[in-house]
N, C-alpha and C positions, 0 to 999 in steps of 0.2 A: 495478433496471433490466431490462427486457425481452430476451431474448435476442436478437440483432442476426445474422441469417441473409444470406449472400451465398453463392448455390448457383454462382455464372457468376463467371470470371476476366473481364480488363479487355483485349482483348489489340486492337492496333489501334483503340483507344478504342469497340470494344463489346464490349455482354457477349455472352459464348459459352460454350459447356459445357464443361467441362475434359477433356482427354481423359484423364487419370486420373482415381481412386478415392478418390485422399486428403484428408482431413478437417483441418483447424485448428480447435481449439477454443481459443478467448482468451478465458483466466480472469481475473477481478477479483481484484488483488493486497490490495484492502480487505476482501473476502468470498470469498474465495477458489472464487469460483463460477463456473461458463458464463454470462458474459454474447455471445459471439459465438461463428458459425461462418465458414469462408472456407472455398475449395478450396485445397487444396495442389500448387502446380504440381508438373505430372512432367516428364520428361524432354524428350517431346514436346510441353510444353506450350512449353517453350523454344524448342524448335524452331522451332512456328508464329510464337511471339511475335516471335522474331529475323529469321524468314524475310519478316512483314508488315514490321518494323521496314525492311528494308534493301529492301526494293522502296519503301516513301515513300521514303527519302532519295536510293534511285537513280532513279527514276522519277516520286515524286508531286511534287507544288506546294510542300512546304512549305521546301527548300532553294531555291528557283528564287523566290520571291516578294523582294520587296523588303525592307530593313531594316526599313520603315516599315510595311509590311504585316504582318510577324510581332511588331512591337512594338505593332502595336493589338490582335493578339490574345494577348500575354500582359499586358496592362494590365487586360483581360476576364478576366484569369485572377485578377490580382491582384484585382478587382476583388469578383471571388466569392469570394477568402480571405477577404478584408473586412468579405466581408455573412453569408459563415456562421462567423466567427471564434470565434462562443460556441459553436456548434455543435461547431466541431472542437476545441476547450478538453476543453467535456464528455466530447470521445470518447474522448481521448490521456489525462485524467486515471481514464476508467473502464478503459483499456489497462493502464496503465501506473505508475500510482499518482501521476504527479506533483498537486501541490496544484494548485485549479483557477485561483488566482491567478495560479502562476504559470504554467500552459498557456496561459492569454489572454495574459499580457506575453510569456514569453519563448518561445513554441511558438506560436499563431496570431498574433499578431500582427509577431514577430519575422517569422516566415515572409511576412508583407507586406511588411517592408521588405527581404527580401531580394528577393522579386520586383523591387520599388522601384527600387534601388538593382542592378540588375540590368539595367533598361529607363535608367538612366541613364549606366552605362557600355556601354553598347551606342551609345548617342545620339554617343558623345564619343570611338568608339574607330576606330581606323584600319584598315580592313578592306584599303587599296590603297592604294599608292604608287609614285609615279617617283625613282630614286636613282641618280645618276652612276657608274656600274661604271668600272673600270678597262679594259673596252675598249669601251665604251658606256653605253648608257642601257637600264637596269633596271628592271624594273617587278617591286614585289614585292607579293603577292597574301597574306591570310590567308583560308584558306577551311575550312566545316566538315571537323570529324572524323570523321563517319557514323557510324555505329549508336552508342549509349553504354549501358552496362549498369551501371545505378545502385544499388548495394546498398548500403540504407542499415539504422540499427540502430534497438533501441525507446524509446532514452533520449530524443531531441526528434526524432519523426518526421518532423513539417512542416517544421522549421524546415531539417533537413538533406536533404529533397527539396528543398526551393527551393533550396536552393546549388547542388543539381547542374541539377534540371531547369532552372533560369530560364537561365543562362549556354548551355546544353547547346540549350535552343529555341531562343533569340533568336539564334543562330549557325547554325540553319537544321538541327542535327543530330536525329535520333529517338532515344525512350529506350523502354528495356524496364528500370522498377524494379522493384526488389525488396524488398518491407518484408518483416520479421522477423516472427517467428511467433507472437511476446508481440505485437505491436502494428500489425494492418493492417488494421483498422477505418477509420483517418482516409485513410489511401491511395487508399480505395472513394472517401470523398467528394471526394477533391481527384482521384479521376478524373471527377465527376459535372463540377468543376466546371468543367476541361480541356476536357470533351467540349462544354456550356453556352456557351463562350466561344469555340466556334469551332474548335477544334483540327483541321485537318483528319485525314480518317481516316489510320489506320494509324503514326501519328506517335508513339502513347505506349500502352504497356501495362504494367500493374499484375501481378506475380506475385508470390503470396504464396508464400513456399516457409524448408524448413532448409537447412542450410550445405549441405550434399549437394548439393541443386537450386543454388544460389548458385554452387557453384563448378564445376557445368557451365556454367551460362551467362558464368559470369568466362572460363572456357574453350573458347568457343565463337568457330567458326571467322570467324564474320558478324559476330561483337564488334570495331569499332574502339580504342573507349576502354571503361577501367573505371573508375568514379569511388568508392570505397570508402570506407566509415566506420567502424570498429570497432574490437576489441582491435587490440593489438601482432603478437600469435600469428595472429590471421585476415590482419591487413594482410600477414604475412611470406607466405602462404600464396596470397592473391591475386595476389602481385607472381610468384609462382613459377607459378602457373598461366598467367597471362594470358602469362609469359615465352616459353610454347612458342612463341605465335602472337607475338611480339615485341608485344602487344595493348599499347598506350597506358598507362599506371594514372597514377592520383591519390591517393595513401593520406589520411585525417585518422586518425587514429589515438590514441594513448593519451596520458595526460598525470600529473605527482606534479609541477604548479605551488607554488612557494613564495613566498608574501608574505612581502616582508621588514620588520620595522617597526623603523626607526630610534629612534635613545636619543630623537630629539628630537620624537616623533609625538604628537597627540595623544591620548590613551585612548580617549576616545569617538568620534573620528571615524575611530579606525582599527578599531576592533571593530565598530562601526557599517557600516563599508564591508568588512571581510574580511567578516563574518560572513554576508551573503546568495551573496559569492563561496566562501564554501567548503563550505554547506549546499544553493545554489541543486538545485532537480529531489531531493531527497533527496540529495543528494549523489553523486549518477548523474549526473555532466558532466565532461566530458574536459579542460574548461577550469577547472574548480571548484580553488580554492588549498587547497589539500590539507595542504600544512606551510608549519607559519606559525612563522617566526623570531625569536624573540624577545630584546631586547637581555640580557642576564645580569644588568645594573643595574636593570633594572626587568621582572624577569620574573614577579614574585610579583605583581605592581600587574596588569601585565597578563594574566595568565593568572586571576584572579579576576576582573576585567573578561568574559573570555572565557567562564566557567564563568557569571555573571550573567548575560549572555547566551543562552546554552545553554539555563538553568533558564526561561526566559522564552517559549520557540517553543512554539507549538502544534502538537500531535502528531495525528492525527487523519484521517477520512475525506476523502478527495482531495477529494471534489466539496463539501464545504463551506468557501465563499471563505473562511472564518477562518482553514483550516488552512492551516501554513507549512510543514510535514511530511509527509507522507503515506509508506504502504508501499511497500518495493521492489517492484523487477518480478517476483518469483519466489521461491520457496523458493529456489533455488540460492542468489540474490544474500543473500537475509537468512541465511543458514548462512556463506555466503562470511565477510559482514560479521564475525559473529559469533567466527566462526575466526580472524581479524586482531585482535581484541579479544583473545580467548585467546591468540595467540603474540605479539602487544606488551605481552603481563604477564610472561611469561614472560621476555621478555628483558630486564628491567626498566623498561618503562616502566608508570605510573600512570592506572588511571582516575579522572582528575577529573569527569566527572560522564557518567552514562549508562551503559553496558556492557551494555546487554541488552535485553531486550520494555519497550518503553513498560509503566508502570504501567496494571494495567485492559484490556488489550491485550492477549486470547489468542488472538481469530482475527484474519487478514490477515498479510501478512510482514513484518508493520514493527520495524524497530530505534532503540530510543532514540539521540536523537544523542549523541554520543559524544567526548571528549576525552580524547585521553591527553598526559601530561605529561611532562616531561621526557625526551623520545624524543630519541634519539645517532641521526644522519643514518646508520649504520651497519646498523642495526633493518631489518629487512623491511617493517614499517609505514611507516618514511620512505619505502622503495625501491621497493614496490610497487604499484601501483593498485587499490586497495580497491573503488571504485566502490560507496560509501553511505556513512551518514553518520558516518563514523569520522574523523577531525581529529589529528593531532599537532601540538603546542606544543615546536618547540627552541628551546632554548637558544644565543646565540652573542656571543662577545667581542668582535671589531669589526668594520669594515664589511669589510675582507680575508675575514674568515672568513666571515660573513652572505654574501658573494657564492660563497668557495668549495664550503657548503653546499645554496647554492640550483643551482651547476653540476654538483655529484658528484650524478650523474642519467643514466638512458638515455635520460630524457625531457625536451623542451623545445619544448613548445608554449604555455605560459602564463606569469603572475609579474607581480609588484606590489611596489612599496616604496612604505610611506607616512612621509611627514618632513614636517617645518614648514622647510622648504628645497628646490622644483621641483627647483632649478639640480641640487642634488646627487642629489636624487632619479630627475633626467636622466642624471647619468654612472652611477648602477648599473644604471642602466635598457644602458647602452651596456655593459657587463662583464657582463651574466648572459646566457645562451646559450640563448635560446627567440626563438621567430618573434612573440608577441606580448605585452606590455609596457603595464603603466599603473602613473603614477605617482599618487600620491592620488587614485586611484579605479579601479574596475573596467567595463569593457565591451567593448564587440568592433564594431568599425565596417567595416560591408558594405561599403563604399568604399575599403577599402584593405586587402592580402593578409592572409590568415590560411590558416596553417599552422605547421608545429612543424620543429625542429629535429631531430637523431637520430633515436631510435626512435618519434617524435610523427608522422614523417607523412614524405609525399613530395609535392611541388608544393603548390601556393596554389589556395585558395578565393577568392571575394570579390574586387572593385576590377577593374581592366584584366589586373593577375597571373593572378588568377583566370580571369576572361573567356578570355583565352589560350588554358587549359588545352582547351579546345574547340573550336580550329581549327588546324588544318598551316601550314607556311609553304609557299610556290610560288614561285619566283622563274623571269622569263619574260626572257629576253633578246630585247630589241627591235633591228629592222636602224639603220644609220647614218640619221641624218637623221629618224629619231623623234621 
């Protein structure tokens, strides 16, 4: 792949020269080589960016235009996810390593329907109301939040800017994002296609920067809202910055989601359905079922099912649609991995299949997927977030236990039980402590809140919950006879 140069940031939806010196270079986690360059925002790059941002929203067109006029031009927007969807596939899996299959399903085209599904709860949402007050009639108003500072992370870039920017536009607010410094090649293009569809000026800029840069603009006196994506440790760290200026936040944040699979599931349909849920991105997803529950009466049946499984993915260069696996983002992540592999032996858990370099696989960062068995919900591997393709299989007695294992957690943003029984399937679903829940089957619907419980997050994404997070309340007391 051709080295992929952008010398100008995106600031007010054009390019301009950076007024700093610093370089991004985004290496290919498959060849571990310069495939791109970017600038790397400085301090004052913030500054401008922020400063354009809050004259649109205090002064230009794009909060003052009609509902219907900012949802014909993010439909424009949607519309050029759409048509260059293979394009931004190819970029995010040459970023990032994800296989290229699944950057089309679940990164470009995912990112459509979240515009989608974004322009549909806008159609359906209640911007203004009159309400019988107790000493009159009320009129309560939901209006944008003003500037928003979107920092998002390199695991599904597209998908996690349309969560913030779709809601964050169509509510009349400006954004200054920020992609991560493993992955802001696709950013350039869904600025191309922002600007393409109309955006008016000064409404959206693109800064590519590290946490340093990130956590002056979460800091920043012009920032209304934060809308954040990432570790645990960065969300705790955002909620404390942005706290000076009492700035808004939204955390999504970390997850160790647990499938539970009942005595009564079946083999194949429950291996069949965890296994894309806890390998899905390399096993780089905040949502990915991470420990998987296994009854003790049949944990031998299923955990060779699992390990069948495992032996079966294809391991392999992102951009070729066969592969179901591809390299981490980084040396760090594939050492990280590596490291959880070494201290889940240690503390006795088993590797069932994988623990290291793909066979034949000496350059790129890839790590064989991986299964350990017999993991006690006690283990660091159960309690931590690995982020690749590392898996635990426990063990548990009955559904009492299967639930208390999946709650003994900081985290609760995810979780599945799969049974040949909904109904019962419903009530674990009703006892395990995560914001989002499927019972025989996995996925995540744009249409209705998603976010995490405890250390998983703060506020909801997605559906009218979501939308929400993107406008103040007003309430305007009207005289008698209103």
């Amino acid at each position: 792949m051709d080295v992929v140069e952008y010398g100008q940031l995106v600031i007010g939806g054009e390019l301009v020269e950076p007024l700093g010196d610093g370089v991004i270079e985004v290496v290919s986690p498959h060849t571990e080589e310069v495939i791109g360059r970017v600038p790397h925002a400085s301090f004052e790059d913030v500054d401008r960016a922020v400063g354009v941002a809050r004259r649109a929203f205090d002064e230009g067109p794009w909060p003052r235009l009609s509902l219907e006029e900012r949802i014909a031009v993010v439909t424009r927007i949607k519309d050029g996810v759409a048509a260059r969807h293979e394009e931004l596939a190819r970029v995010i899996s040459s970023e990032n390593g994800s296989p290229y299959s699944w950057s089309v399903l679940g990164q470009a085209l995912a990112s459509m329907m979240v515009w989608d599904s974004a322009i549909t709860v806008a159609r359906g949402f209640v911007f203004e109301e009159r309400r019988d007050g107790v000493l009159g009639k009320i009129l309560v108003r939901r209006e944008p939040v003003g500037v928003v500072a979107a920092v998002i992370p390199w695991n599904t870039p597209q998908f996690v800017a349309a969560s913030k920017l779709a809601p964050a536009l169509l509510s009349g607010c400006s954004v200054v994002l920020k992609p991560s410094p493993e992955a802001p090649l696709d950013s350039y293009v869904l600025a191309e296609i922002c600007r393409d569809a109309g955006l008016p000026e000064g409404v959206l800029s693109v800064l590519p920067a590290d946490r340093e840069t990130g956590e002056y603009l979460v800091g920043h006196s012009g920032v209304d809202k934060v809308a954040f994506t990432g570790s645990v440790a960065a969300g705790k760290r955002v909620m404390e910055v942005a706290a000076r200026n009492l700035t808004r936040v939204t955390l999504e944040l970390g997850g160790k989601s647990a499938a539970i699979v009942l005595p009564d599931a079946d083999v194949d349909a429950a291996v069949g359905g965890i296994g894309p849920a806890a390998w899905m991105n390399n096993g780089q997803a905040c949502v990915a079922q991470t420990r998987i529950l296994l009854p003790r009466e049949r944990y031998d049946e299923f955990a060779e099912a699992f390990v069948s499984a495992v032996r079966a993915l294809k391991v392999g260069d992102p951009l070729d649609p066969a592969t179901q696996i591809g390299p981490l983002v980084a040396r760090r992540q594939q050492e990280r991995s590596f490291e959880y592999i070494r201290i889940g032996q240690e503390e006795g858990a088993k590797v069932l299949v994988g623990g290291g370099r793909p066979e034949g696989m000496e350059r790129g960062w890839y790590v064989a997927p991986t299964l350990l068995g017999d993991v006690d919900n006690s283990m660091r591997v159960a309690r931590e977030e690995i982020f690749g393709p590392v898996i635990c299989l426990l063990p548990y007695g009955d559904e009492d236990e299967a639930v208390r294992i999946a709650n003994d957690s900081e985290y609760g943003l995810s979780g599945s039980v799969w049974t040949g029984d909904v109904e019962r399937g419903v009530d674990i679903a009703r006892r395990v402590r995560t914001g989002t829940y499927n019972v025989n089957t996995f996925s995540l619907d744009m249409l209705g809140p998603f976010g995490g419980y405890k250390n998983s997050g703060l506020g909801r994404e997605f559906g009218p919950e979501g939308f929400g997070e993107y406008l103040e309340h007003k309430m305007i007391h009207l005289p008698a006879g209103a």
